[in-house]
Kinemage of the C-alpha trace (Angstrom):
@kinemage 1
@onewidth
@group {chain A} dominant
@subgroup {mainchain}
@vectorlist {calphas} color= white
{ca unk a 1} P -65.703 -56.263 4.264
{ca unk a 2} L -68.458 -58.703 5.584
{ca unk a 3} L -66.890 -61.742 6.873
{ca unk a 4} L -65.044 -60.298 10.836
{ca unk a 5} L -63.665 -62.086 13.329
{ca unk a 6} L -64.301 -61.258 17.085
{ca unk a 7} L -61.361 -62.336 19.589
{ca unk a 8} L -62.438 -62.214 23.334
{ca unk a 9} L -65.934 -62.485 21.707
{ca unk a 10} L -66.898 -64.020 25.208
{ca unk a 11} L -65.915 -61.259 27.506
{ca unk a 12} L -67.669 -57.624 28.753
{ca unk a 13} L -66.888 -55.667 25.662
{ca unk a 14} L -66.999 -59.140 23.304
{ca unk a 15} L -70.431 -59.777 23.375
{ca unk a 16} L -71.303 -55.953 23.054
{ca unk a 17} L -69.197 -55.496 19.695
{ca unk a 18} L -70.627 -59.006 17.982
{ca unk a 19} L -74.555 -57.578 18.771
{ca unk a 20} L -73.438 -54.729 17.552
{ca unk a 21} L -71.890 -55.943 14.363
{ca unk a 22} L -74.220 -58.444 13.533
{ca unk a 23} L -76.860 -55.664 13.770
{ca unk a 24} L -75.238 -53.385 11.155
{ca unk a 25} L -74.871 -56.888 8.955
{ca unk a 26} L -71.512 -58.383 8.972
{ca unk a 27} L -71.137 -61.775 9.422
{ca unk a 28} L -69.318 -62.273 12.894
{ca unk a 29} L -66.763 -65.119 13.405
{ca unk a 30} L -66.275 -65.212 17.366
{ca unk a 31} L -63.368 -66.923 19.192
{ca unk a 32} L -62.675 -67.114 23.217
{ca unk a 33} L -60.917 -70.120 25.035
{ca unk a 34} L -64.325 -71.114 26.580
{ca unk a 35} L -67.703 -72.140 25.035
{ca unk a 36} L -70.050 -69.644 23.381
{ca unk a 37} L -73.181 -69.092 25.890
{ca unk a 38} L -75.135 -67.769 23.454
{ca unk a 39} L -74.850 -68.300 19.660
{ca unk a 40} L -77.218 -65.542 18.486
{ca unk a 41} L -74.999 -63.062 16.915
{ca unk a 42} L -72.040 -65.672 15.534
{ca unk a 43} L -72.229 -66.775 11.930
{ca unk a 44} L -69.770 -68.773 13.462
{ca unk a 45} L -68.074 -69.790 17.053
{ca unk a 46} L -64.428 -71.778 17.606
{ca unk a 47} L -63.376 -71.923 21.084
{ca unk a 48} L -59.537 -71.323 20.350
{ca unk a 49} L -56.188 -70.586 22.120
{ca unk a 50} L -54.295 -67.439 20.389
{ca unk a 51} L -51.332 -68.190 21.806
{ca unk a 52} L -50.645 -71.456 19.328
{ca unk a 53} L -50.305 -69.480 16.284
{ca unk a 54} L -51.617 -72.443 13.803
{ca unk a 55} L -54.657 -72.051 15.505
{ca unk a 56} L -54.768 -68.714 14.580
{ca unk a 57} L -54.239 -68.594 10.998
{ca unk a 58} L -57.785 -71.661 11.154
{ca unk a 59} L -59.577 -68.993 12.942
{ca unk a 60} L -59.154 -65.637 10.744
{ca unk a 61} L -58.814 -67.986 7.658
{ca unk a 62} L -62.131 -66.570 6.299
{ca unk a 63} L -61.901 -63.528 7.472
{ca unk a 64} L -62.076 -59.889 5.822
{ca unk a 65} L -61.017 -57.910 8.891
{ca unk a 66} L -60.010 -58.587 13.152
{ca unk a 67} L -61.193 -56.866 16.329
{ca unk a 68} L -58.841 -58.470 18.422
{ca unk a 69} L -59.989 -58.124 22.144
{ca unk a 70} L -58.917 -61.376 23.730
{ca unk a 71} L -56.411 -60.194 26.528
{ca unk a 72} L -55.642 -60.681 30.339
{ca unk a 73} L -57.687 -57.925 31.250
{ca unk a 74} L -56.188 -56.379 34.142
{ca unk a 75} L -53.050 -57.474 36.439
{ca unk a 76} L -54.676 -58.665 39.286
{ca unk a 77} L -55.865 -62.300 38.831
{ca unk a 78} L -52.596 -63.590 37.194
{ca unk a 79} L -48.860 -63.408 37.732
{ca unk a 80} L -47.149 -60.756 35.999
{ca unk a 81} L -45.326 -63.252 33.698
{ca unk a 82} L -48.772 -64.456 32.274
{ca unk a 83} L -50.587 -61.254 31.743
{ca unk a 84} L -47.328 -59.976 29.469
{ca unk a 85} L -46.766 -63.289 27.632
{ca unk a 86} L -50.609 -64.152 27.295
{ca unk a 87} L -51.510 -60.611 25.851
{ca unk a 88} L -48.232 -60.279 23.950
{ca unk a 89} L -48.237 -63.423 22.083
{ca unk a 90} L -51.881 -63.345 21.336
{ca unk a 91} L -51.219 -59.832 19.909
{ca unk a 92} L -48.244 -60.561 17.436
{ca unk a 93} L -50.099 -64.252 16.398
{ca unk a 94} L -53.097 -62.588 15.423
{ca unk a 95} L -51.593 -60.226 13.373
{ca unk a 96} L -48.838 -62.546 12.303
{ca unk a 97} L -51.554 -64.494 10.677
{ca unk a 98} L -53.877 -61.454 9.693
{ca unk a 99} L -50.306 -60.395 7.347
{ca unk a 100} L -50.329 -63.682 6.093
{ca unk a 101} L -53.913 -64.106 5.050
{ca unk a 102} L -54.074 -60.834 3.312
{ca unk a 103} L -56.009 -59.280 6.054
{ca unk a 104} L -55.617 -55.360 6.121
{ca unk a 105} L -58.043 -54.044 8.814
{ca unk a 106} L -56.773 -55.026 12.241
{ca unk a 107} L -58.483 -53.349 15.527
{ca unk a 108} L -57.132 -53.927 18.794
{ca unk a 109} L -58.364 -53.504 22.050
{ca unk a 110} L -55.812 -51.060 23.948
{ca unk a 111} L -55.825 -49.707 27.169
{ca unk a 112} L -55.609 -45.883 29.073
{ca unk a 113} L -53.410 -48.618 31.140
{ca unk a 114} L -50.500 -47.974 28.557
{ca unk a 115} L -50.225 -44.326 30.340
{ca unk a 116} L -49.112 -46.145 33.700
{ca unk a 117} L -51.641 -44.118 36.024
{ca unk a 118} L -53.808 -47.021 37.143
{ca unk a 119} L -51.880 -49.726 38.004
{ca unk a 120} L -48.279 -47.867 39.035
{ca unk a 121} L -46.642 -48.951 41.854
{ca unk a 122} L -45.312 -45.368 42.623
{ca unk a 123} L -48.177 -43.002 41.806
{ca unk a 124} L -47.857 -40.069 39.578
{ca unk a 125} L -49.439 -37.287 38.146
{ca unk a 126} L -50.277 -36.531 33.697
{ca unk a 127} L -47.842 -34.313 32.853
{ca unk a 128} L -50.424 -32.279 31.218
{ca unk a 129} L -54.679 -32.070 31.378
{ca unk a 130} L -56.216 -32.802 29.455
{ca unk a 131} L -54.274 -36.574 28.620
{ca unk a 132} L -54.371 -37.284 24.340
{ca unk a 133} L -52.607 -39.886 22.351
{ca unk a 134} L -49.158 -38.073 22.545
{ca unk a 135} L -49.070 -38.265 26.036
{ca unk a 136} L -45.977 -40.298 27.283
{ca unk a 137} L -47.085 -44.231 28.500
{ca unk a 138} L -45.275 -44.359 31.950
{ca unk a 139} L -46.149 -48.445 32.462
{ca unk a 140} L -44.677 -50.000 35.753
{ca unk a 141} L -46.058 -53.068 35.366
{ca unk a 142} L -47.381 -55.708 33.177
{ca unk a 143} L -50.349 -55.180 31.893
{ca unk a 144} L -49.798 -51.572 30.987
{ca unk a 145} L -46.447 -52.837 29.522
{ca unk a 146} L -47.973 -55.174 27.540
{ca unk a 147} L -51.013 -52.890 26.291
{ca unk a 148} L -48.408 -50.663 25.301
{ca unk a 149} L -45.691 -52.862 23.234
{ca unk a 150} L -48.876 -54.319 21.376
{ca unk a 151} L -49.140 -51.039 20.098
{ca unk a 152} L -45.787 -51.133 18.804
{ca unk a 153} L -46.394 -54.525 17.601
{ca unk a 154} L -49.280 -52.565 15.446
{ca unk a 155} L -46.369 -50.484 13.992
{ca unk a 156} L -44.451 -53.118 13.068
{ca unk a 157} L -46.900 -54.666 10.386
{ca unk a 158} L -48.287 -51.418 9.523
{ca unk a 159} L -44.532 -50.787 8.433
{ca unk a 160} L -44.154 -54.422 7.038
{ca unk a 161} L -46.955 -55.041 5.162
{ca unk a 162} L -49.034 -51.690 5.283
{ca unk a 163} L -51.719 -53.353 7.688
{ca unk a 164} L -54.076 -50.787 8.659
{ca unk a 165} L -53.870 -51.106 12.355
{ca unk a 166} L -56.350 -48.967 14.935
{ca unk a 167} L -55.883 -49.455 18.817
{ca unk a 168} L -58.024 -48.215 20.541
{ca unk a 169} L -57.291 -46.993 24.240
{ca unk a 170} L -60.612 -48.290 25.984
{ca unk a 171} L -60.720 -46.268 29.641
{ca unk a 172} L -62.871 -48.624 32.561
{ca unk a 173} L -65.884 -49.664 30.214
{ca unk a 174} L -68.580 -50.323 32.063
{ca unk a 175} L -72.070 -52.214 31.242
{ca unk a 176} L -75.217 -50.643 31.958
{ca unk a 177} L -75.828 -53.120 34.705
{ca unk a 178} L -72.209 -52.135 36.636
{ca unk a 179} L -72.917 -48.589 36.935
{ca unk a 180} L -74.820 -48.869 39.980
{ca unk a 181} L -71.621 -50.470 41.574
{ca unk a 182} L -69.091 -48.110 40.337
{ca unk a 183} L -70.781 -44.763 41.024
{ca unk a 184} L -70.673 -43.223 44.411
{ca unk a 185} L -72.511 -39.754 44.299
{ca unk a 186} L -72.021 -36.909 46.467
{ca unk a 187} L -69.170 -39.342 48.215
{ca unk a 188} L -65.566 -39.527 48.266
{ca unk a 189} L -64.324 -40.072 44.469
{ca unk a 190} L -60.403 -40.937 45.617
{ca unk a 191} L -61.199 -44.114 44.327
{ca unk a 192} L -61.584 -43.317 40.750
{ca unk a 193} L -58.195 -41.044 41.087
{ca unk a 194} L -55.833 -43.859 39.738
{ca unk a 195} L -58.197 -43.730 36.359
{ca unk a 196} L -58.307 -40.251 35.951
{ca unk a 197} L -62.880 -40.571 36.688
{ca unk a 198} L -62.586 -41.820 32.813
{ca unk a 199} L -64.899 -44.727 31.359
{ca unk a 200} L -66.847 -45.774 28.267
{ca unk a 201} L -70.116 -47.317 28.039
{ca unk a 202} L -69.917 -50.894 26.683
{ca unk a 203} L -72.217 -49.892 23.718
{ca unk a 204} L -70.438 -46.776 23.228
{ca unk a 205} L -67.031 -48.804 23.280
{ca unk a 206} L -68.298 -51.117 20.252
{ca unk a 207} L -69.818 -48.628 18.065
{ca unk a 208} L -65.884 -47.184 18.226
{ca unk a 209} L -65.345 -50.942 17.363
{ca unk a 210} L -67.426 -51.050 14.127
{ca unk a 211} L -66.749 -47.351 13.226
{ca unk a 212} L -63.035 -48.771 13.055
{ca unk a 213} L -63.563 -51.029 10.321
{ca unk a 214} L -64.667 -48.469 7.787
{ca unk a 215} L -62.853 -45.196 8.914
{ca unk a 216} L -60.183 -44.222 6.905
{ca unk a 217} L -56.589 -46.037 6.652
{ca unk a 218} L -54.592 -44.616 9.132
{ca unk a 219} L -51.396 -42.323 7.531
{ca unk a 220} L -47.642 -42.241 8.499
{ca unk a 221} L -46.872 -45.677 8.681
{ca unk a 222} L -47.792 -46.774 11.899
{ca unk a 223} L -50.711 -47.858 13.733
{ca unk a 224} L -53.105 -44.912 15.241
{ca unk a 225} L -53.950 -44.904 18.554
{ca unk a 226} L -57.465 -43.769 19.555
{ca unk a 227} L -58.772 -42.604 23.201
{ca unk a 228} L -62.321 -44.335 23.562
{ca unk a 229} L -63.280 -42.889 26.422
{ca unk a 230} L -66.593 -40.802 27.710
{ca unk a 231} L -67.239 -37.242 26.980
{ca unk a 232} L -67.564 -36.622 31.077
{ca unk a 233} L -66.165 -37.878 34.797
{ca unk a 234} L -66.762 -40.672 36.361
{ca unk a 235} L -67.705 -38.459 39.545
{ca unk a 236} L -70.700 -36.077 40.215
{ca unk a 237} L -67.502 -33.179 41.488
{ca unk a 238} L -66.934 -30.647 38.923
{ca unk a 239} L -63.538 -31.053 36.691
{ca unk a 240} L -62.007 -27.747 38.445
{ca unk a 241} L -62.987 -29.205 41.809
{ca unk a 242} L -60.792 -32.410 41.371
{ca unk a 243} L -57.966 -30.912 39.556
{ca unk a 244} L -57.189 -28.312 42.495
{ca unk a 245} L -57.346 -31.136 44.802
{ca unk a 246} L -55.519 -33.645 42.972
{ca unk a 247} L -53.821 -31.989 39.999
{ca unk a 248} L -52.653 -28.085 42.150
{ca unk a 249} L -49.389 -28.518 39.748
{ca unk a 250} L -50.996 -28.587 36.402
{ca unk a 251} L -52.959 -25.505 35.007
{ca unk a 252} L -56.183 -26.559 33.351
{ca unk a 253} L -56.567 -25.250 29.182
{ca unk a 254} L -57.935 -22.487 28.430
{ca unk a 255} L -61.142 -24.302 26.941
{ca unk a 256} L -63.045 -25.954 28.758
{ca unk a 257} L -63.119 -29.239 29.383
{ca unk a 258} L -65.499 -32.177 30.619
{ca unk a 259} L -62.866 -35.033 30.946
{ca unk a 260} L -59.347 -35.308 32.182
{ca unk a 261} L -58.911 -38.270 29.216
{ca unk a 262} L -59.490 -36.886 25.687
{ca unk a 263} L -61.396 -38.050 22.998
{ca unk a 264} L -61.339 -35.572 20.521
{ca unk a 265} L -59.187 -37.575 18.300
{ca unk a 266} L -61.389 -40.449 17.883
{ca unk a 267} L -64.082 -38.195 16.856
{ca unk a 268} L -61.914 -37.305 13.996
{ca unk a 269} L -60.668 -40.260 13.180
{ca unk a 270} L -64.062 -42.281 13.529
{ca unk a 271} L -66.660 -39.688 13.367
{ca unk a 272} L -67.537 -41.104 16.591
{ca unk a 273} L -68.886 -39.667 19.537
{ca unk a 274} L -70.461 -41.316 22.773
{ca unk a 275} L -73.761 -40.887 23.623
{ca unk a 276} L -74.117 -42.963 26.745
{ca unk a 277} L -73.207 -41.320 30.826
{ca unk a 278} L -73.890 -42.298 33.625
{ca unk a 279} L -75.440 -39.830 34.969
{ca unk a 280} L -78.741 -41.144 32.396
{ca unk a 281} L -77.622 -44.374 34.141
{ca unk a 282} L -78.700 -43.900 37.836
C-alpha cells in the first residue's frame, strides 16, 4: 500500500496528513477544488470536484488506498442544502469509485458533530459521560446529519464489497498556531460547552490518519467508527468541576477520567495515542 490519495489535501487537517504520509514514505496523490500552494509532499496534485463522479474514478485511478477529508466543514458558511449534498455526494462518489477500482482501505474524515451536541438547535445533554462510539448521534442539522449518514454510507460498501472502511470522529482539531485563540485560561469555558472541551492536535489527528491505513480490517461487516480526540479538556477547570455545573444529572464512572469524549477505542483499534495538549501549547 504505497500509492494514497489525499481528498481535502488543501485544508487544516489536509496538509497535516500528506507531511505526515509522505514522511513515513507513501507516495501521496492530493486533490482539493483549488490549486496546490505548495507541492512538497504530493507525488502528485489534481485540483478536482468530487461531486462529478467521473472525475473521481481519474483521481483514485492509481491509487492503493483513500483518506477522504474533502467536506463542508462546518454549517455556518453555506446553506444547509449545500453542506448535506456537497459532503454526501462527495462521500458515496469516492467510495463508489474506490469499489470499483478495487480499492479496499477507505478512511474518512467524521465528525463528534454526528452526536448533535455542537451545532443543535435545542441544546442537550450526553446521555452518559464519558461519550464512546455507541453513543446515540442526536443530529439537528446538516452537517451533523450528513457526517453521520456518511457513516452509514461506510456500511453500505463494507457490506457490498467488504471495503474496509474507518471513520474517524475528529473533535475541534486545532493547529499549533490556533491554540492561542481558542484557549481562555482561568476564564469562563461556557464557550467550549457545545463541544464537550474536546479537540485533537492537527498532528495528532493525522498520525490517527496513517495509523488507519495499516491497522487491522475492521470485523462485523460494517465500517468502525473511531473517536480521535485528545486525552484531556479543552479548559484549565477540572473534569468534576464542569460536570457538576453542566452535567448535575449524569454521575461521573467510577474511573477516572480526563475527557468527557473517549478515545479509548482508537487506541485499540490503531494503537494510537495522542501526544500533543495544549497545555505544552501556551
Amino acid at each position: 500500500m504505497n500509492k494514497v490519495v489525499v481528498t481535502g489535501s488543501e485544508g487544516k487537517l489536509g496538509r497535516f496528513v500528506i507531511e505526515e504520509l509522505a514522511q513515513s514514505g507513501y507516495r501521496v496523490i492530493g486533490t482539493d477544488n483549488r490549486p496546490a500552494k505548495d507541492h512538497r509532499y504530493y507525488a502528485r496534485y489534481m485540483q478536482g470536484n468530487l461531486n462529478e463522479l467521473g472525475e473521481v474514478y481519474g483521481i483514485l485511478a492509481d491509487a492503493d488506498a483513500v483518506i477522504h477529508l474533502a467536506a463542508v466543514p462546518n454549517p455556518i458558511n453555506f446553506s444547509p442544502e449545500r453542506i448535506f449534498s456537497n459532503n454526501m455526494m462527495s462521500s458515496y462518489n469516492v467510495m463508489e469509485a474506490a469499489s470499483k477500482l478495487g480499492i479496499k482501505r477507505v478512511v474518512t474524515g467524521s465528525s463528534e458533530s454526528a452526536y448533535g451536541f455542537c451545532w443543535a438547535k435545542h441544546p442537550f445533554a450526553p446521555n452518559y459521560l464519558p461519550v464512546d462510539e455507541e453513543h446515540p448521534l442526536l443530529s439537528q442539522e446538516s452537517y451533523g446529519l450528513s457526517k453521520a449518514l456518511s457513516e452509514q454510507i461506510g456500511d453500505m460498501f463494507a457490506r457490498r464489497v467488504d471495503m474496509e472502511v474507518f471513520a474517524l470522529r475528529f473533535s475541534l482539531i486545532l493547529a499549533p498556531e490556533e491554540y492561542r485563540r481558542e484557549i481562555d485560561l482561568f476564564e469562563d469555558t461556557a464557550r467550549h460547552h457545545r463541544i464537550l472541551w474536546s479537540y485533537i492536535d492537527a498532528r495528532d489527528a493525522a498520525l490517527a490518519c496513517r495509523l488507519a491505513l495499516t491497522a487491522p480490517a475492521p470485523s462485523g461487516g460494517e465500517a468502525c467508527r473511531l473517536g480521535i480526540t485528545s486525552s484531556d479538556i479543552l479548559s484549565d477547570a477540572g473534569i468534576e468541576t464542569l460536570a457538576k455545573r453542566y452535567y448535575p444529572q449524569l454521575p461521573l464512572p467510577e474511573e477516572a477520567i480526563f475527557a468527557f469524549v473517549s478515545n479509548q477505542e482508537a487506541g485499540v483499534q490503531l494503537n494510537w495515542r495522542p501526544v500533543y495538549s495544549w497545555r505544552d501549547m501556551v
